[in-house]
C-alpha atoms as a printed R data frame, in Angstrom:
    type eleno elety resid chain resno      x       y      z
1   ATOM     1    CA   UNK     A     1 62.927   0.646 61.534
2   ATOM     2    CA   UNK     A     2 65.414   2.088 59.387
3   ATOM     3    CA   UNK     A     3 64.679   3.708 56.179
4   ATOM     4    CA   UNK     A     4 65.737   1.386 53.091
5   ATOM     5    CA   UNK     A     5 68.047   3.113 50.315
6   ATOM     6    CA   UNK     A     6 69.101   0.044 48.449
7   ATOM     7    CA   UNK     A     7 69.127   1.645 45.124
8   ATOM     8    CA   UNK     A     8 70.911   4.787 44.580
9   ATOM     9    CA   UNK     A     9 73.638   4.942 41.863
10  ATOM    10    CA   UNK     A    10 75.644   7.766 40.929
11  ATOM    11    CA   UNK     A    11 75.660  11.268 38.780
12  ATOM    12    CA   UNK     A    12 78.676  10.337 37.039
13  ATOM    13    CA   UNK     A    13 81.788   7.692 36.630
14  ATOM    14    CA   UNK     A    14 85.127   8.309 38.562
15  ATOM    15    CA   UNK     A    15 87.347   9.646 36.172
16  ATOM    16    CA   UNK     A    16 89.961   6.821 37.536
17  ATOM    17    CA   UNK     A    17 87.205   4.514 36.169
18  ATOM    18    CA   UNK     A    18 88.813   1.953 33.245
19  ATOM    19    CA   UNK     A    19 87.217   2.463 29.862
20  ATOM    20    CA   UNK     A    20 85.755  -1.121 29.855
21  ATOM    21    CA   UNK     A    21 83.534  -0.034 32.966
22  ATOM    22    CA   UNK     A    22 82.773   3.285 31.419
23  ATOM    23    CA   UNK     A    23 81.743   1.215 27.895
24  ATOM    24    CA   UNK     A    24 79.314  -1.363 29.741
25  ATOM    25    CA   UNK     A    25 77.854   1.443 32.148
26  ATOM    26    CA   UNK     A    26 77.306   3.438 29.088
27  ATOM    27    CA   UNK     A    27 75.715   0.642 27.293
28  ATOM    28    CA   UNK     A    28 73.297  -0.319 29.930
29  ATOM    29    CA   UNK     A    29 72.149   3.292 30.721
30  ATOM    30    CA   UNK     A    30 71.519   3.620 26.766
31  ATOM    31    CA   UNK     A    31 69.385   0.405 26.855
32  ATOM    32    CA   UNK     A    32 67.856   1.037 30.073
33  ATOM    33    CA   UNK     A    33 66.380   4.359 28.499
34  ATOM    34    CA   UNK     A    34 64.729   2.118 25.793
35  ATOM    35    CA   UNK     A    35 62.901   0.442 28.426
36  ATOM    36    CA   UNK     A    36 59.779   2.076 28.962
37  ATOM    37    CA   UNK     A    37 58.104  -1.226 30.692
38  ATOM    38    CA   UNK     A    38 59.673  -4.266 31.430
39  ATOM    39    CA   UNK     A    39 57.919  -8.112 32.576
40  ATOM    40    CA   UNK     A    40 60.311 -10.992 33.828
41  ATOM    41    CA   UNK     A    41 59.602 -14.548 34.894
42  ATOM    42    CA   UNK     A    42 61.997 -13.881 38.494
43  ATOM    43    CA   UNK     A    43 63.555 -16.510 41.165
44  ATOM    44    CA   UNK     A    44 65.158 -14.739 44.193
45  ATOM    45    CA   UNK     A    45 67.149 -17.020 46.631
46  ATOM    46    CA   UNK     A    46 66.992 -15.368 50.025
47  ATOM    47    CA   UNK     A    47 70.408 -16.286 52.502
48  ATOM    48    CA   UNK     A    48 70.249 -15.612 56.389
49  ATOM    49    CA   UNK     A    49 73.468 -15.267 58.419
50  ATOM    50    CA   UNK     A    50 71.632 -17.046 61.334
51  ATOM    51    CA   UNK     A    51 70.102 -19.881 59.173
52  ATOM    52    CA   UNK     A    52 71.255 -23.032 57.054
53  ATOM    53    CA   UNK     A    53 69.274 -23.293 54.488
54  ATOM    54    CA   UNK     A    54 68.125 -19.804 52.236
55  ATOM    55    CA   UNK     A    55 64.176 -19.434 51.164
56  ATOM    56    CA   UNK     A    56 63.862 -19.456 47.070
57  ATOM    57    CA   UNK     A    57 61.103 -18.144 46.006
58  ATOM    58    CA   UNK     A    58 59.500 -17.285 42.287
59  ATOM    59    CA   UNK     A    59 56.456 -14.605 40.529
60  ATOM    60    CA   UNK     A    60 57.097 -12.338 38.209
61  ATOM    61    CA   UNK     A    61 58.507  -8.991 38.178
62  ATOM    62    CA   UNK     A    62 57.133  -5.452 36.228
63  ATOM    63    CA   UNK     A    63 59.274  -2.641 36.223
64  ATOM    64    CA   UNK     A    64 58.170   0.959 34.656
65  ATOM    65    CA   UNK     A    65 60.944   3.098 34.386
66  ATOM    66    CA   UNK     A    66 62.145   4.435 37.340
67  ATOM    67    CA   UNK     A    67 58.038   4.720 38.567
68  ATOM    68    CA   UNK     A    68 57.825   1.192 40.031
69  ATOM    69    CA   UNK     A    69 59.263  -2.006 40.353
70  ATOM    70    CA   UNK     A    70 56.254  -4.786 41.622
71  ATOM    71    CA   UNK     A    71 57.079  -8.350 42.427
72  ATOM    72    CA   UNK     A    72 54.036 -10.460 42.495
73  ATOM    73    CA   UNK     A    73 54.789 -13.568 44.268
74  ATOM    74    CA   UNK     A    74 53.691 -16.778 42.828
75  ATOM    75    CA   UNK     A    75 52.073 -19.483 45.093
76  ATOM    76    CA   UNK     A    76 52.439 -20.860 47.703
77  ATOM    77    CA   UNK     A    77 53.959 -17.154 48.533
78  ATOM    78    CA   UNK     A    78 51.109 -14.620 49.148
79  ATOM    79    CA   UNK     A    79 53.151 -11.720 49.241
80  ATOM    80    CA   UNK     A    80 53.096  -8.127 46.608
81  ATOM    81    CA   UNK     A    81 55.996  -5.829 46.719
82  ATOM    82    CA   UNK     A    82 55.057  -2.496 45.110
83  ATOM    83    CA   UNK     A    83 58.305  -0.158 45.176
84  ATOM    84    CA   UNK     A    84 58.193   3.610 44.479
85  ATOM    85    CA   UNK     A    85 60.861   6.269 45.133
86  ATOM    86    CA   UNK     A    86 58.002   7.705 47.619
87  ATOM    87    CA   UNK     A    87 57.389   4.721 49.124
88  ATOM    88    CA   UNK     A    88 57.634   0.655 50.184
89  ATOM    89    CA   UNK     A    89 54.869  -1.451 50.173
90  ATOM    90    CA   UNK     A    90 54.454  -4.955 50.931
91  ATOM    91    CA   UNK     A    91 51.161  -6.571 51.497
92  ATOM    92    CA   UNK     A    92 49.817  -9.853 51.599
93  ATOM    93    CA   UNK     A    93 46.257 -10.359 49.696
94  ATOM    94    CA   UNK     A    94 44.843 -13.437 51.060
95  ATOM    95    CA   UNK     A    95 45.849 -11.671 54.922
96  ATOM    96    CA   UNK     A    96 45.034  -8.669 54.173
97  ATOM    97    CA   UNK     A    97 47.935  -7.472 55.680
98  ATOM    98    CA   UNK     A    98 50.735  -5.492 54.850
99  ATOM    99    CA   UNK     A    99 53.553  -2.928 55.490
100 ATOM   100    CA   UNK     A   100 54.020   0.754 53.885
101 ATOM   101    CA   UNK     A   101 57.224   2.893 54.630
102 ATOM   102    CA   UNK     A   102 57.147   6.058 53.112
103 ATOM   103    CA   UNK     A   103 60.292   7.589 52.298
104 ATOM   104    CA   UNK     A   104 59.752  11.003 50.193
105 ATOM   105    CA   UNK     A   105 62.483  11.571 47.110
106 ATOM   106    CA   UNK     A   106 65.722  10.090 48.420
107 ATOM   107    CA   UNK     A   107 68.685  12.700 46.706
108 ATOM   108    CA   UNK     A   108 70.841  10.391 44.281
109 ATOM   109    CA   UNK     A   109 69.496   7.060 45.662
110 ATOM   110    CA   UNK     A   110 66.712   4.990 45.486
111 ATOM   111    CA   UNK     A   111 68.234   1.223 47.500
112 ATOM   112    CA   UNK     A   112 64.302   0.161 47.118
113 ATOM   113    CA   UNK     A   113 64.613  -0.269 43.238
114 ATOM   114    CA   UNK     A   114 68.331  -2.860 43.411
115 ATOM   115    CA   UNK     A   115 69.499  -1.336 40.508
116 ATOM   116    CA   UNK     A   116 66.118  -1.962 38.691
117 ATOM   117    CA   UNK     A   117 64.947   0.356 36.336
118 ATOM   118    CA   UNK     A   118 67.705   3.021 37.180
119 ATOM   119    CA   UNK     A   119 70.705   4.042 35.274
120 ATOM   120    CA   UNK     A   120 74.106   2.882 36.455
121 ATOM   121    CA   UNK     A   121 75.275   6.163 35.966
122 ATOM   122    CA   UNK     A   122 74.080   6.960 39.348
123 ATOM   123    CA   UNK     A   123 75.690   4.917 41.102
124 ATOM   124    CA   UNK     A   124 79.123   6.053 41.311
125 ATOM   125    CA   UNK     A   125 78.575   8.620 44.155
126 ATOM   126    CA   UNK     A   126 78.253   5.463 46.189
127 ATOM   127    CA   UNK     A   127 79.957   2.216 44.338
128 ATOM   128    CA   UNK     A   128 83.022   1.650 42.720
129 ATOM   129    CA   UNK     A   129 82.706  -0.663 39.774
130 ATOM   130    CA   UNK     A   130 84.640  -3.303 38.555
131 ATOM   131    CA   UNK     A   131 83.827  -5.375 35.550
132 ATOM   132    CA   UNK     A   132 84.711  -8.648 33.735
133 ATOM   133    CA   UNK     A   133 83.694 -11.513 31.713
134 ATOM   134    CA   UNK     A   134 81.240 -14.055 33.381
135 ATOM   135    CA   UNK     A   135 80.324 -17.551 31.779
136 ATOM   136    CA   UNK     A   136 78.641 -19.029 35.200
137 ATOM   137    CA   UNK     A   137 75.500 -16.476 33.862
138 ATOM   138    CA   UNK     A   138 76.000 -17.109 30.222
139 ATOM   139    CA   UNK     A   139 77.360 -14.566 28.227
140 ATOM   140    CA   UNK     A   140 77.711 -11.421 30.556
141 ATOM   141    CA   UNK     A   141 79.403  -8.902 32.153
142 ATOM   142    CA   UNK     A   142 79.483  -9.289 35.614
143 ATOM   143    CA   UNK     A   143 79.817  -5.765 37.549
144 ATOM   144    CA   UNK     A   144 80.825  -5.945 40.993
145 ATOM   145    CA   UNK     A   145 79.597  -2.760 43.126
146 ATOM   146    CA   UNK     A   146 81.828  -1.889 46.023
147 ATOM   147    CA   UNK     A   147 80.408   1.203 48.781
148 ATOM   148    CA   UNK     A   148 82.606   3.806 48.244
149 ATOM   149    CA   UNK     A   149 80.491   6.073 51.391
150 ATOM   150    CA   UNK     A   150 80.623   5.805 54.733
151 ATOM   151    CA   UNK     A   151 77.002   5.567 54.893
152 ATOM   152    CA   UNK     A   152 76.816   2.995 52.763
153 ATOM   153    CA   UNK     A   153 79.480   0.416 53.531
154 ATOM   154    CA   UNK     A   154 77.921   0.297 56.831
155 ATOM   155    CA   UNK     A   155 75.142  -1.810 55.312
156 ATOM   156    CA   UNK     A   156 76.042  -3.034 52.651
157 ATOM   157    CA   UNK     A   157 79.231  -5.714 51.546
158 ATOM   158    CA   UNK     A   158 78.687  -5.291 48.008
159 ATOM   159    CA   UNK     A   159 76.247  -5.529 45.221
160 ATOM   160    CA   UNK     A   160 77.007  -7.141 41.985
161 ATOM   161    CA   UNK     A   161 74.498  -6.715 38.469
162 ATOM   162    CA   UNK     A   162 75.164  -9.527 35.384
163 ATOM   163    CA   UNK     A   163 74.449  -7.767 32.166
164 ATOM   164    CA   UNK     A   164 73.526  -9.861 29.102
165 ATOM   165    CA   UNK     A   165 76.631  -8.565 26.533
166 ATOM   166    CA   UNK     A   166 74.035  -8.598 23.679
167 ATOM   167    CA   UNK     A   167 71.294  -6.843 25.031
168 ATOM   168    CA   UNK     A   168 73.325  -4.759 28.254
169 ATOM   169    CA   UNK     A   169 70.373  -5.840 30.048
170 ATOM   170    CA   UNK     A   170 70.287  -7.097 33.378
171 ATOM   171    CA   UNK     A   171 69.734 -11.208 33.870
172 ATOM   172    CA   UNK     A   172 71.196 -11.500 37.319
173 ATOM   173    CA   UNK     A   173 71.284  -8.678 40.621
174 ATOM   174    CA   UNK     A   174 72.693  -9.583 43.839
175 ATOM   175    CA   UNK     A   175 72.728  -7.585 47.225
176 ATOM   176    CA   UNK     A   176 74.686  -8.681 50.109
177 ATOM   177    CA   UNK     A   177 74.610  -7.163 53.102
178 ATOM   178    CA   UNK     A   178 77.389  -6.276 55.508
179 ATOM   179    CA   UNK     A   179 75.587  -8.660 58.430
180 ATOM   180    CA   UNK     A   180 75.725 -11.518 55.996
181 ATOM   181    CA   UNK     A   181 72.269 -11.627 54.832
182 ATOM   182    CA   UNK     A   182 72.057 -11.909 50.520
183 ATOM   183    CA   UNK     A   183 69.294 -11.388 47.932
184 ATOM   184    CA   UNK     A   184 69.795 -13.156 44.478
185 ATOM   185    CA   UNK     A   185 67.575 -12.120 42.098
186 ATOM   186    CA   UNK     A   186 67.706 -14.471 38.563
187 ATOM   187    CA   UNK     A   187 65.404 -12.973 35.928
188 ATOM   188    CA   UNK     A   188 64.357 -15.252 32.887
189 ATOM   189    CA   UNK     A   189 63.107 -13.959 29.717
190 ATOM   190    CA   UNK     A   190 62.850 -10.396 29.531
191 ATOM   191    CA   UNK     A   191 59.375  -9.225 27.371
192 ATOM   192    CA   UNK     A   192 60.300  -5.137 26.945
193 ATOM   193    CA   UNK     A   193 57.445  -2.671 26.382
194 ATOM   194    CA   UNK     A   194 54.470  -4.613 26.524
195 ATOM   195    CA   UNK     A   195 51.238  -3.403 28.488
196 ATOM   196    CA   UNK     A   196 51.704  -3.767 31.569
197 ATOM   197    CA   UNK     A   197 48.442  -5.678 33.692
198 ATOM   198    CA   UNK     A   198 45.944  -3.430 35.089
199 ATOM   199    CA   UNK     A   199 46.153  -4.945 38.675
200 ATOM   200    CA   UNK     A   200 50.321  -3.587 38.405
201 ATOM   201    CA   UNK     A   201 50.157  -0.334 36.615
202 ATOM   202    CA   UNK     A   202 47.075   0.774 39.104
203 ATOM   203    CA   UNK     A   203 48.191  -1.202 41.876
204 ATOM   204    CA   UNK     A   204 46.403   0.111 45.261
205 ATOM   205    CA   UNK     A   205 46.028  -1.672 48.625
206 ATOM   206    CA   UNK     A   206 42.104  -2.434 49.060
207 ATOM   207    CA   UNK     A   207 40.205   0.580 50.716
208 ATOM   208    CA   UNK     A   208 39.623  -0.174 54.446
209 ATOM   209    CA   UNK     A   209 43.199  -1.772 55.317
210 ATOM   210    CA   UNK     A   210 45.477  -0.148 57.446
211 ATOM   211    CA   UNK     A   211 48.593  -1.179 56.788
212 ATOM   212    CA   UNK     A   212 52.201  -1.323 59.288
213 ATOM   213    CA   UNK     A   213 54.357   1.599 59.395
214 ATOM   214    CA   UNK     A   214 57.424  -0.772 58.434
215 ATOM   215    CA   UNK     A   215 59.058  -2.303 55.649
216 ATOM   216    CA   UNK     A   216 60.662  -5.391 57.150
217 ATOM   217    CA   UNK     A   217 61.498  -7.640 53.565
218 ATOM   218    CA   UNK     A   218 64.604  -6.528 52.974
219 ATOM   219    CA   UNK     A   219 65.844  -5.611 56.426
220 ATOM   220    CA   UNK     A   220 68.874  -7.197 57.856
221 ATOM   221    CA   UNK     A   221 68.236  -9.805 60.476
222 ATOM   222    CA   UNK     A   222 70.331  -8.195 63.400
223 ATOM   223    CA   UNK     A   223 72.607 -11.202 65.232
């Protein structure tokens, strides 16, 4: 199983990148660091290379700064993704099942937190960005992430993050992967800085469960 990295942005901008980028990426990293908790209403439209039709699936998300990103799956889904830069956990409460993949502090990149919760100032190590107007979303910018490494274009075909241009926060992240496979995340309204639930901020997985030394949600169906 190989380790997941889907996050990791950049120390700083190319210096060949155009000032709109730079304004936007500046922007978002300034109202990013206002966000000390966030809570979002979340759809996230799952495509296959090998299959037809994708899964769509709801819950809501809870970010924490760059601590934790948790999707709680709404029903009929029985599924909790808790996402730390130590470690992946998925696990299924009415199962009792569930994987964990720990990963220790990744240098410059964190894949498992899609561009959640992180500045996009980090991302430049491993992206190029490109920017423009998008009215599909509503009134964003839509950034379009290229892999810049080696490393990285090996898995990945691109990643693309639609910033609201009044609040340069994101409403719409997608990940596609070089095998084809895509995650499209739509967030609805954003509620900033409000306590987050109990059950999130101290999420554990019930004494007594072992859990699978895997994380297999986001891994690439191989053909």
């Amino acid at each position: 199983m190989r380790k997941w990295c889907l996050g990791a942005l950049l120390l700083a901008l190319p210096l060949t990148a155009a000032p709109a980028v730079r304004e936007v990426v500046e922007r978002f990293d300034a109202a990013q660091a206002k966000v000390a908790t966030l809570q979002s209403p979340f759809t996230l439209t799952t495509r296959r290379a090998l299959l037809k039709t994708p899964t769509v699936t709801k819950g809501t998300l809870y970010i924490q700064g760059s601590e934790f990103v948790h999707f709680a799956f709404a029903p009929p889904e029985d599924l909790i993704l808790h996402l730390t830069p130590k470690a992946l956990i998925s696990f299924s409460p009415g199962t009792k099942e569930g994987e964990m993949l720990k990963i220790g502090y990744l240098r410059n990149a964190n894949r498992q937190f899609l561009g959640l919760g992180q500045k996009l100032s980090y991302l430049s190590d491993y992206f190029s960005i490109a920017c423009a107007d998008s009215k599909e979303a509503g009134n964003t910018y839509q950034l379009t992430l290229s892999p810049r490494s080696l490393s990285m274009k090996k898995r990945m075909e691109l990643m693309q993050i639609w910033v609201d241009q009044e609040t340069y926060l994101p409403r719409q992240v997608q990940w596609i992967e070089r095998g084809g496979d895509s995650w499209f995340l739509e967030l609805g309204p954003l509620q900033i800085n409000q306590p987050m639930p109990v059950a999130v901020s101290g999420f554990k997985v019930p004494e007594g469960i072992t859990l699978r030394s895997e994380f297999s949600f986001f891994a690439t169906r191989k053909k």
